[in-house]
C-alpha positions in Angstrom: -82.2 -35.0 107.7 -80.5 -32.0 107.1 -77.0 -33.7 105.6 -79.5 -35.5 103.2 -80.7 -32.2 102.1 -77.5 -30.5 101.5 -76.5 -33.3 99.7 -79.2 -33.7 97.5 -79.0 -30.0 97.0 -74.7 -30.4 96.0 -75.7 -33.2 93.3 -78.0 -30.5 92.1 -76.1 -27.9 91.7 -73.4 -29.8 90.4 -76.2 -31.0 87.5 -77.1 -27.1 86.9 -73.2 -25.9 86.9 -72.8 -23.9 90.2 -70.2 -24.8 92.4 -70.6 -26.8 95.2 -69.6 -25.0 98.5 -66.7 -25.3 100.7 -66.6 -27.1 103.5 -67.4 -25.2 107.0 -69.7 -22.8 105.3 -73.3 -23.3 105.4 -75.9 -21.1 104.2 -79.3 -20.9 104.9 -81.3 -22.9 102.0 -83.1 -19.6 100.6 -80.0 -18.1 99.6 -78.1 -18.4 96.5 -74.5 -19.3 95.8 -72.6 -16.0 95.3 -70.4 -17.4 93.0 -71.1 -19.6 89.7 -69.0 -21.4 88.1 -69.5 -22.2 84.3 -68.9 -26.1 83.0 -66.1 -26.0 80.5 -66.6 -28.2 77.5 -65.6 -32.0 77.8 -62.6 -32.0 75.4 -63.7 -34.7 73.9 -66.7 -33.3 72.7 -65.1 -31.8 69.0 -63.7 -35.2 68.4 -66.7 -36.6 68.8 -68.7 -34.5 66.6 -66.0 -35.6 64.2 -66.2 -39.1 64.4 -69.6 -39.1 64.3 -69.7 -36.8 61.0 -67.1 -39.8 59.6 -68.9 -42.7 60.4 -72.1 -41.3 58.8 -70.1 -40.2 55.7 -68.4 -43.5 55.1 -72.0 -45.2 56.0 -73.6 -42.8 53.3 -70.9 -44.0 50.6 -71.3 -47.5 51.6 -74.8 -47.7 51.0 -74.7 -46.1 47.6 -72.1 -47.8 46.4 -74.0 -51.0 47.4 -77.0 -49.6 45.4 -75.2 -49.0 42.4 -72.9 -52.1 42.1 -76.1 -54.0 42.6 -77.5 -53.4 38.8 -73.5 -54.0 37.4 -73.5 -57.6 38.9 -77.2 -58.4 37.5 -76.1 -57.1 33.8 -72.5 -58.8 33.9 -72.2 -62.5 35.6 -69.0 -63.4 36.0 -68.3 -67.0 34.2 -66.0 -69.2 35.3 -64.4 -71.2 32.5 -63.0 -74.8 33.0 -59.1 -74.8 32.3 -59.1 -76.7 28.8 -56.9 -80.0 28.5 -53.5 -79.3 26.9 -53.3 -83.0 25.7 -55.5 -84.0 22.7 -57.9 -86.8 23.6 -57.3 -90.1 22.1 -59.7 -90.4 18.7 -62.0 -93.2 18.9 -62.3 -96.0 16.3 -65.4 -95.2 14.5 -68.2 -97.6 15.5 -69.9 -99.7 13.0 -73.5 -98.0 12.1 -76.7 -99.6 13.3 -79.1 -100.7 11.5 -82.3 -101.7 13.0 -84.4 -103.8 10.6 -88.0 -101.9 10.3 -91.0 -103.9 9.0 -92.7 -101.8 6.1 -96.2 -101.8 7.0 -98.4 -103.2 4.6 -100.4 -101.5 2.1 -103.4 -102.4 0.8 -104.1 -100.9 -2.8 -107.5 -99.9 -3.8 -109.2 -100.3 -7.5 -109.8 -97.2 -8.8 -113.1 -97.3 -11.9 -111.8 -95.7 -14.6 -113.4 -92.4 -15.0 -115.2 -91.2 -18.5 -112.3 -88.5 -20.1 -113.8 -85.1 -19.5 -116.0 -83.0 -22.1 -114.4 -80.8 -23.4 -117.1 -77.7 -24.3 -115.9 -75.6 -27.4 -115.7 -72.0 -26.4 -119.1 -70.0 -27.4 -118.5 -68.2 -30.8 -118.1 -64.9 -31.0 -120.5 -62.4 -31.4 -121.6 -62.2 -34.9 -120.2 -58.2 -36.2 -123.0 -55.9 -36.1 -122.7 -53.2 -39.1 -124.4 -50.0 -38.6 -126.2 -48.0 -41.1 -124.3 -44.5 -39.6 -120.8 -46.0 -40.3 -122.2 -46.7 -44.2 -123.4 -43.3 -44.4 -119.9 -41.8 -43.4 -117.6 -44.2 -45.8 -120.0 -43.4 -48.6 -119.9 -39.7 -48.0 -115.9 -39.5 -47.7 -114.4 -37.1 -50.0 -110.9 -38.6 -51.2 -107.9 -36.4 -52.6 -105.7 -38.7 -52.7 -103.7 -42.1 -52.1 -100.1 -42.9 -51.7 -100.6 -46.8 -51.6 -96.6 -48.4 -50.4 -95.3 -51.6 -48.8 -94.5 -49.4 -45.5 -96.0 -46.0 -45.1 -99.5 -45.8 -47.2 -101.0 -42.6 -46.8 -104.7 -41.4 -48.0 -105.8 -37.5 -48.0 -109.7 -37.8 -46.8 -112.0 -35.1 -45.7 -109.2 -32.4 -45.5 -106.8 -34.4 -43.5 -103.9 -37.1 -44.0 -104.4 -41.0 -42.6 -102.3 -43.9 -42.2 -103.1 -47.8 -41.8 -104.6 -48.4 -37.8 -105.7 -44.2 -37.3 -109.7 -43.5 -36.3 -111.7 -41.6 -38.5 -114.5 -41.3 -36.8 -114.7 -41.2 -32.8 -118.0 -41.5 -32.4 -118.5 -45.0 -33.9 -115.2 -46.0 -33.4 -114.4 -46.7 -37.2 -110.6 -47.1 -38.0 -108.6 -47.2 -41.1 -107.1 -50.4 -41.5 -105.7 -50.9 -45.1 -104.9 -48.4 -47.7 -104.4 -50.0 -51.3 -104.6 -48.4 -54.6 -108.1 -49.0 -55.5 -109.6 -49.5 -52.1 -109.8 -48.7 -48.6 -111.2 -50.6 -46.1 -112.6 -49.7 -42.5 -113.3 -52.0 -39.5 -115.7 -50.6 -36.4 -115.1 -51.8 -32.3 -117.5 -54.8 -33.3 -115.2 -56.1 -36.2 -117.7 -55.2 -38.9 -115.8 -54.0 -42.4 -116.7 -51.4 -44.6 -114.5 -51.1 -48.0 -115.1 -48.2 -50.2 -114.1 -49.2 -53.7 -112.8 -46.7 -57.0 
């Protein structure tokens, strides 16, 4: 029993790091080994710090490269074109058109009565020109200076100012000068009523 102790208790000790003990000494199992003996560091341990630092390195490029190649394939397909033929095909003769005889369906024409010509309503007259007492009033009441009757430019001095052929006189009833003779002037108002004042 006690050779399975001590062994268990070597494989222990060899686990914590403390020496094993030498052959032909034994010691009671409450004391402690006088001497310990640290583990030195498997030498391989660096190296494999390294090689596991690589791997995930070269994973880590892998996988991003992936990621961004993946979007360059979608945009740009690559297209394989079919070698074209150096030779030039042979020309066909050109084939006789077909023509494929088409019944015209029939048509059936329909009488038409003839219809009465339209009426043709004349356009209502115009509106017969109203004159109005207030624009006889002002042409008889005009004080005339003067006329320059001419082919071109006929002038007439009236109530302190000058006039030609087409100006207003009077605003207010819309009376306008529209011919300047020698012994006459005439008027029109916005309803086409005329008013000539004689000399």
């Amino acid at each position: 029993m006690s050779l399975i102790n001590d062994a268990l208790k070597k494989a222990q000790k060899q686990r914590t790091g403390e020496s094993a003990p030498t052959a032909g000494t034994t010691k009671p199992e409450g004391e402690a080994i006088g001497r310990i003996v640290k583990r030195a560091r498997p030498p391989a341990f660096s190296t494999l710090l390294l090689r596991i630092g690589l791997s995930t390195g070269a994973l880590l490029i892998l996988l991003v490269g992936g990621y961004l190649a993946v979007p360059l394939l979608r945009q740009s397909p690559i297209q394989m074109e079919e070698p074209k033929p150096t030779t030039t095909p042979a020309i066909a003769p050109p084939l006789a058109p077909v023509v494929s005889a088409v019944q015209a369906p029939e048509t059936f024409s329909i009488p038409i009565a003839p219809s009465a010509p339209p009426v043709l309503t004349p356009p209502p007259p115009p509106p017969p020109p109203k004159f109005s007492p207030k624009a006889i009033s002002f042409v008889d009441n005009l004080r005339i200076a003067g006329i320059r009757a001419s082919a071109t430019d006929s002038k007439v001095l009236m109530n302190d100012r000058v006039y030609r052929n087409g100006d207003i006189v009077e605003h207010e009833i819309g009376l306008k000068l529209i011919e300047i003779t020698a012994n006459s002037l005439t008027f029109e108002n916005e309803s086409g009523a005329r008013y000539t004042r004689n000399f």
